[in-house]
C-alpha positions in Angstrom: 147.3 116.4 74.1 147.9 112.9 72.3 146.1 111.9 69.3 143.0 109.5 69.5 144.0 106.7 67.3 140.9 105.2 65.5 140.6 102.0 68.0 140.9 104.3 70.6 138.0 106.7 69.5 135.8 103.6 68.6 135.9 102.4 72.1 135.8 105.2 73.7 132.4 106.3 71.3 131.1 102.4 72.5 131.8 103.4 76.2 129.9 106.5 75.9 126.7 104.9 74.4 126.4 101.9 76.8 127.0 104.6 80.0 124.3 107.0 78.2 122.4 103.8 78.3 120.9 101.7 81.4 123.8 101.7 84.2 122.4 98.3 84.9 123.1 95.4 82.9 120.0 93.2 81.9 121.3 90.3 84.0 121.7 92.0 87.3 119.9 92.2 90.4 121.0 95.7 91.9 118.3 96.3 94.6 116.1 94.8 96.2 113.0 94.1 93.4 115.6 94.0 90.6 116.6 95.3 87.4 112.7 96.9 86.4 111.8 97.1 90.3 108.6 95.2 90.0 110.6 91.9 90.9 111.1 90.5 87.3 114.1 89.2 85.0 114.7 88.8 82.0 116.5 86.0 82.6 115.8 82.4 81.1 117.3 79.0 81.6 116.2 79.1 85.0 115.4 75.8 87.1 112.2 75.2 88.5 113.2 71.8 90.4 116.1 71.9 92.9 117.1 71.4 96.8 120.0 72.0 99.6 121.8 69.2 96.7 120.5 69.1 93.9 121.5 71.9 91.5 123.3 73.8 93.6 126.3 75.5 92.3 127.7 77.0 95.3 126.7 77.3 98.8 128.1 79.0 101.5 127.4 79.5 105.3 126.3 83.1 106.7 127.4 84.3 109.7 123.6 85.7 110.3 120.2 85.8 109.2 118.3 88.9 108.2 115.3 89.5 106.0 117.8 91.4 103.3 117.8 90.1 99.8 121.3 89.9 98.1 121.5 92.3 95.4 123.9 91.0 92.2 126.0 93.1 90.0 128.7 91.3 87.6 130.5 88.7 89.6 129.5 90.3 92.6 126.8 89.8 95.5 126.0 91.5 98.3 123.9 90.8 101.1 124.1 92.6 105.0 124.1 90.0 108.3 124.2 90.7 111.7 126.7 89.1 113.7 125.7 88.2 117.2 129.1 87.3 119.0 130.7 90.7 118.1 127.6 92.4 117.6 128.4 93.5 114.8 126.2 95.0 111.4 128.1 93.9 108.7 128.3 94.5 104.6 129.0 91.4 102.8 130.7 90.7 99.5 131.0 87.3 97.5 132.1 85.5 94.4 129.0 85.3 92.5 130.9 82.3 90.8 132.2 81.0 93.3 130.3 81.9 96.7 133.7 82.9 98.0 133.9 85.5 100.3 135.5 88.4 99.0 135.2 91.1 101.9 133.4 92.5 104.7 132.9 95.8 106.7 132.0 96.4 109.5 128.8 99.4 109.2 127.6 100.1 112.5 127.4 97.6 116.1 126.6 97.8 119.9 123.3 96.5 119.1 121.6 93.7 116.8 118.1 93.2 117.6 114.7 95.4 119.3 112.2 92.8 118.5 112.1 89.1 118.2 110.3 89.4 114.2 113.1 91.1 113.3 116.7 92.7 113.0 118.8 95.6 112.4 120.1 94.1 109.3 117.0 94.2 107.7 117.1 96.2 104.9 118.9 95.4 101.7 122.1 97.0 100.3 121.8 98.8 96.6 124.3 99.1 93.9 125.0 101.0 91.2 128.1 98.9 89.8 130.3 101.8 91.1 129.7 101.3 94.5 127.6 99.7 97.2 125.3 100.9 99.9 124.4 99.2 103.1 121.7 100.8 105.4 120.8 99.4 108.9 117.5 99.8 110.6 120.3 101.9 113.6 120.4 104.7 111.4 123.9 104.0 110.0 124.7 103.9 106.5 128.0 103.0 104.4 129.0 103.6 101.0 132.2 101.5 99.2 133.6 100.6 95.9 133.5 97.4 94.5 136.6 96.2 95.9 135.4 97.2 99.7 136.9 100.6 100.1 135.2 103.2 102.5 133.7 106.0 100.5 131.8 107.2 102.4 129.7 106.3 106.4 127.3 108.5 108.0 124.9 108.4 111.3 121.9 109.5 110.2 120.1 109.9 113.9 123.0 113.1 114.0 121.1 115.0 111.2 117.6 113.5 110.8 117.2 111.4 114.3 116.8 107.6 115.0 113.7 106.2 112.6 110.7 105.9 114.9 108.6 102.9 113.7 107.5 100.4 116.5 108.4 97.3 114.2 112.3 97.1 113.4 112.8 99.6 110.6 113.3 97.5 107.0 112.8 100.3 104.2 115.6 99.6 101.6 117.6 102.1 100.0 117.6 102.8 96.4 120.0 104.4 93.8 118.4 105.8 90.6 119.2 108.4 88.5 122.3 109.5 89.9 120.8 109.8 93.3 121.1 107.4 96.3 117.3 107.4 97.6 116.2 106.9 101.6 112.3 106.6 103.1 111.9 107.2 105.8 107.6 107.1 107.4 107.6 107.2 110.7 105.9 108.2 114.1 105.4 111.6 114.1 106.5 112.0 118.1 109.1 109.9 120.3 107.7 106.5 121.8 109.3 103.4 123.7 108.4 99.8 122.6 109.3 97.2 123.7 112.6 98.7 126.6 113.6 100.7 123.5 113.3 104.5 122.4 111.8 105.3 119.1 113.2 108.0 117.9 115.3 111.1 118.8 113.6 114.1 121.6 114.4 117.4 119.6 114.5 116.1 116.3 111.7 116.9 113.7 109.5 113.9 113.6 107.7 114.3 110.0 107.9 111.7 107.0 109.9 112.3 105.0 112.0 111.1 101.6 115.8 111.9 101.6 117.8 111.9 98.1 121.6 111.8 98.8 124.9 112.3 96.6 125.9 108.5 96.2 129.4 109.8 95.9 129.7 112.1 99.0 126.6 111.2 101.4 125.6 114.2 101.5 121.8 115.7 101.4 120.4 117.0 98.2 116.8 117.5 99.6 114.7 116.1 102.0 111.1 115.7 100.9 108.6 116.4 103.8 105.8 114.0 103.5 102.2 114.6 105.7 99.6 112.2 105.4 96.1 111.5 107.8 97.2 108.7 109.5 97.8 108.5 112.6 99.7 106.5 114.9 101.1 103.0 114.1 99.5 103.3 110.4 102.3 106.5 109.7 105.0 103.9 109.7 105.6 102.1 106.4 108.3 99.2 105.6 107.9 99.8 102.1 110.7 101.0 100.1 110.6 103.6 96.9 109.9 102.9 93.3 110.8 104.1 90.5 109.4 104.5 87.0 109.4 105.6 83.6 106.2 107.4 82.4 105.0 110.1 80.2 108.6 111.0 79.6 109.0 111.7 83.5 110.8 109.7 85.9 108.5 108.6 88.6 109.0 108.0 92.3 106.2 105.6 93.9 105.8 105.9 98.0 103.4 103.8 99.9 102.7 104.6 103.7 100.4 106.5 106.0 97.6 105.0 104.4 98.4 107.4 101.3 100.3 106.3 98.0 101.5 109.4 96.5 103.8 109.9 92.7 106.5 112.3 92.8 109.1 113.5 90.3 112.1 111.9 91.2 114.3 114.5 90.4 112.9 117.0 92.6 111.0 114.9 95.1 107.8 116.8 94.5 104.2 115.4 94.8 101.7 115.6 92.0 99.4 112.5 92.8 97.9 111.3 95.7 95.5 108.4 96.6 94.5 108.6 100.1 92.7 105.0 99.9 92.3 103.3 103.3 91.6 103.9 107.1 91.3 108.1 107.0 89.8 107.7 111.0 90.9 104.5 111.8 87.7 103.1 110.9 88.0 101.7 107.4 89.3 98.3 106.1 91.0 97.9 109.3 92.5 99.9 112.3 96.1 101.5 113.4 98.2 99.1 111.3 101.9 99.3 109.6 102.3 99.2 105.8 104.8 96.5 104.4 104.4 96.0 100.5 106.0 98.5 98.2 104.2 99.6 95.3 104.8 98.1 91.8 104.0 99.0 88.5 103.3 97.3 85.4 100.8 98.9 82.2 101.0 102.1 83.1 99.0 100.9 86.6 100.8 101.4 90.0 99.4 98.9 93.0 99.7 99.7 96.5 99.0 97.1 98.7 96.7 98.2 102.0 97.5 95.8 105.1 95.2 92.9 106.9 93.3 91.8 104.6 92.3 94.6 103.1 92.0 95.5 99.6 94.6 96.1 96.8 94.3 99.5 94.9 95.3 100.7 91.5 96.1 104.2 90.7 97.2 105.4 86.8 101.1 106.5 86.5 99.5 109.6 84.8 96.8 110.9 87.6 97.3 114.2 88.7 96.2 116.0 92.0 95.4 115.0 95.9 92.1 113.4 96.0 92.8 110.6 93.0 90.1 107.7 93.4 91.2 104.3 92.8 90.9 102.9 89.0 90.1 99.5 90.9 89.9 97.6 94.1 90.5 94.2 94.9 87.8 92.1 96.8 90.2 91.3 99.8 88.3 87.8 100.3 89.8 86.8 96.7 93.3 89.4 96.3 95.2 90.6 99.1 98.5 91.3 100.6 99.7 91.9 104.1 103.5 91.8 103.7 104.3 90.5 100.3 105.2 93.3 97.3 103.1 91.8 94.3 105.7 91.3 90.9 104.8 92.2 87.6 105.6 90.2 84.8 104.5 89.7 80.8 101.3 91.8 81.2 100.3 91.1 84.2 100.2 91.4 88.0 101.2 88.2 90.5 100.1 88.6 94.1 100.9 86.8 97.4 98.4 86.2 99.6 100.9 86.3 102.8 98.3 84.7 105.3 96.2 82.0 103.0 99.1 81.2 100.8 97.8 82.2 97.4 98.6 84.0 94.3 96.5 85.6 91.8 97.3 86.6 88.6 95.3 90.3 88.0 94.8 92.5 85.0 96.7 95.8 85.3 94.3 98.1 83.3 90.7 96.1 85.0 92.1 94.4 87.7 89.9 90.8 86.5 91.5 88.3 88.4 92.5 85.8 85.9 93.2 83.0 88.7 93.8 82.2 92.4 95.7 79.2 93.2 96.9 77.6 96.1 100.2 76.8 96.8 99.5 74.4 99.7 102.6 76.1 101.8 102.4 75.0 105.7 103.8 78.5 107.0 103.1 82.1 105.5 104.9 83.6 102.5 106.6 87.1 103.8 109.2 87.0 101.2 107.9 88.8 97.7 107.9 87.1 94.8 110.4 87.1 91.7 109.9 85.7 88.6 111.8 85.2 85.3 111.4 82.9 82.8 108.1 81.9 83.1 108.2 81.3 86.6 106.7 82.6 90.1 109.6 82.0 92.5 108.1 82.5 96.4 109.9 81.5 99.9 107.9 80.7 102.9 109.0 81.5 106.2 110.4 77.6 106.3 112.8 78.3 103.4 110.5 76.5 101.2 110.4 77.6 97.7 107.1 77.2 95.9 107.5 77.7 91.9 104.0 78.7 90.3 104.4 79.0 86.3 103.9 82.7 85.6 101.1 82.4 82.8 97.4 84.1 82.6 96.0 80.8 81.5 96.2 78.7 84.7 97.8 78.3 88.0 100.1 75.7 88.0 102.3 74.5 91.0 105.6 73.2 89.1 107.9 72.4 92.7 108.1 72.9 96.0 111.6 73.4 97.4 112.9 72.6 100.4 116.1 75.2 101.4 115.7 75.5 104.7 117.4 74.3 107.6 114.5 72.3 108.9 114.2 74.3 112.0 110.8 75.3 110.6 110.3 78.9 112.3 106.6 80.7 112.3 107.2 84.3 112.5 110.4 84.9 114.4 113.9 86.1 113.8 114.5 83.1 112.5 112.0 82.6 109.5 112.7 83.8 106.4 111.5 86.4 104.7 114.2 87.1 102.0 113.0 87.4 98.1 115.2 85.7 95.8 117.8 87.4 94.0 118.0 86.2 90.1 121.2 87.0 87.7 123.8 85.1 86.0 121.1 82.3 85.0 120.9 81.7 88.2 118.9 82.0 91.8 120.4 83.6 94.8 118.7 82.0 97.7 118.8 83.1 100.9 117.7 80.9 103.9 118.6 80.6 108.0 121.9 79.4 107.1 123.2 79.7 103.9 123.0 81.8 100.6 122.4 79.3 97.1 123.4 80.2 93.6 120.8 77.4 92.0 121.3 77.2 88.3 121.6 75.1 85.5 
């Protein structure tokens, strides 16, 4: 065996310690709510005023909408789009200097769209900077390198069955730990909405959480997970968190009216707040859940849906029956679709419907402010913010920047990205979050993706 010369062994020692480290670099965007998954950045030097023109660094046209975010690693985005004259489900990568396209694959096809809020290419891909995921509401999954490569594709309705929610499935998949993560809340029985089966006859219909090998696709467990709802309020478009605490990685999964905490190695449960709805007669009736958790202090949110109340649950609670810490007076704080952020000490939540955002106390939950932001159409995007600053699209492609402070709301810009085809609610509207790395936003409205910097 050849001899380690000195230079050798000293960067071979520096390789070790920064892969012992975080696999993520601190100016990346791997997944959908970034580097700490509660939507932040460390990031500064970012803009607050720009347009379709005016600090744009590169643009460049998609061949589809889709609610995904792009997800940043290096010099690398990648963002999924459906394309409607092949009908095709595609992976996409691009120059993150450039905006150039760099390659695409084709993941799945024969099928682009079930509803008209909505479409198969919903959920946004994950990285790991080793490879990239891309999951499609179809069931279909594929895995490459960085340079586009196939590692890996599988069909998940063969093993698990089709995912039976009513709405367009749109959980994103996450890598963490060395484990490529998949929720999946569902109906617990085979249904047709809207022409289309939910579904697969046979197959067991429970919840359930399934952690993969990222370099093989192939099951480590599947994590069975009951809860009392029933009907449409078992399916969840939520997508799990992650989270140090108490020396214990945590996995956060909101749905079925239930937020539970789980070890993320394992999968197993060891919290539980049941909060909302237990007989369909609580805050509201049979309805969906959309935000993800997110934590910040120690605190985990989950957000219940229609107007109802936000609750707070501690990262250390233990057993099935935890009560709340807090809840939110839904007239004042509440989210529908939006996945509040977390940011210096503090929580910032969308109010989808009346266009708001609060700043909230993690420990209390004393709402420090509620401001308006004046947007004509709803927010279903989730915020980011870095650098000071609340970064929110509306379904217009309007970008409302609130400055992310306890003291005050403050309204800094409004944005316009958008094509000016001013959609409310459809396919068409956009409900992307914005992707922020390399000092700069990655924008993604009906047309186009932006890299906005300085």
């Amino acid at each position: 065996m050849p001899t380690m010369t000195p230079l050798r062994r000293t960067l071979s020692v520096l390789t070790l310690a920064l892969t012992a480290g975080s696999a993520v670099c601190a100016a990346d965007w791997p997944n959908w709510r970034g580097p700490s998954q509660d939507g932040s950045s460390p990031e500064t030097g970012l803009p607050a005023k720009f347009s379709r023109t005016e600090g744009v660094k590169w643009a460049t046209d998609l061949p589809g909408l889709s609610a995904s975010v792009p997800v940043v690693f290096g010099n690398k985005v990648f963002i999924t789009a459906p394309i409607a004259d092949k009908q095709e489900l595609v992976g996409l990568c691009y120059d993150a200097t450039t905006g150039k396209e760099l390659w695409r694959q084709v993941v799945s096809g024969g099928g682009l769209q079930w509803d008209a809020k909505s479409n198969l290419a919903s959920p946004s891909p994950v990285t790991d900077g080793e490879r990239v995921v891309f999951l499609f509401a179809d069931a279909v999954a594929g895995c490459y390198d960085m340079d586009g490569k196939e590692i890996w594709k599988r069909d998940f309705k063969e093993t698990h069955g089709a995912f039976a929610t009513q709405w367009t499935y749109g959980s994103s998949p996450n890598l963490d730990g060395g484990k490529l993560y998949i929720q999946v809340l569902q109906r617990n029985e085979t249904f047709d909405f809207q022409g289309f089966p939910k579904g697969t006859p046979g197959k067991d219909m429970s919840s359930y959480i399934l952690a993969l090998d990222p370099a093989t696709g192939k099951d480590l467990w599947k994590h069975i997970r009951p809860t009392p709802a029933q009907v449409e309020s078992l399916e969840a478009f939520s997508s799990p968190v992650f989270a140090d605490h108490g020396g214990r990685r945590v996995m956060l999964i909101s749905g079925g009216d239930t937020l539970t905490l789980h070890d993320a190695a394992t999968g197993d449960e060891y919290a539980r707040l049941t909060t909302w709805n237990l007989a369909g007669e609580g805050y509201n009736k049979f309805f969906r859940l959309v935000p993800s958790p997110v934590v910040g202090d120690g605190i985990a949110l989950v957000c219940a849906p229609k107007n109802s109340p936000v609750f707070a649950m501690p990262l250390d609670s233990k057993g099935k029956e935890i009560a709340p810490s807090w809840t939110s007076d839904p007239k004042v704080v509440t989210s529908d679709v939006s996945t509040p952020a977390f940011y210096n000490g503090h929580f910032y939540i969308v109010d989808s419907g009346r266009r708001t955002v609060s700043c909230v106390e993690p420990k209390t939950g004393k709402v420090l402010w509620t401001g308006d932001t004046g947007s004509k159409s709803k927010f279903e995007s989730s915020p980011s913010v870095a650098d000071g600053k609340l970064y929110i699209t509306n379904f217009w492609g309007d970008v409302y920047v609130v400055k992310a402070s306890p003291d005050s709301f403050e309204l800094l810009s409004t944005n316009s990205m958008g094509d000016g085809s001013k959609p409310n609610g459809d396919a068409s509207s956009c409900r992307s979050s914005i992707a922020v790395a390399n000092k700069s936003l990655f924008i993604r409205v009906q047309d186009k993706l932006f890299c906005v910097g300085g």
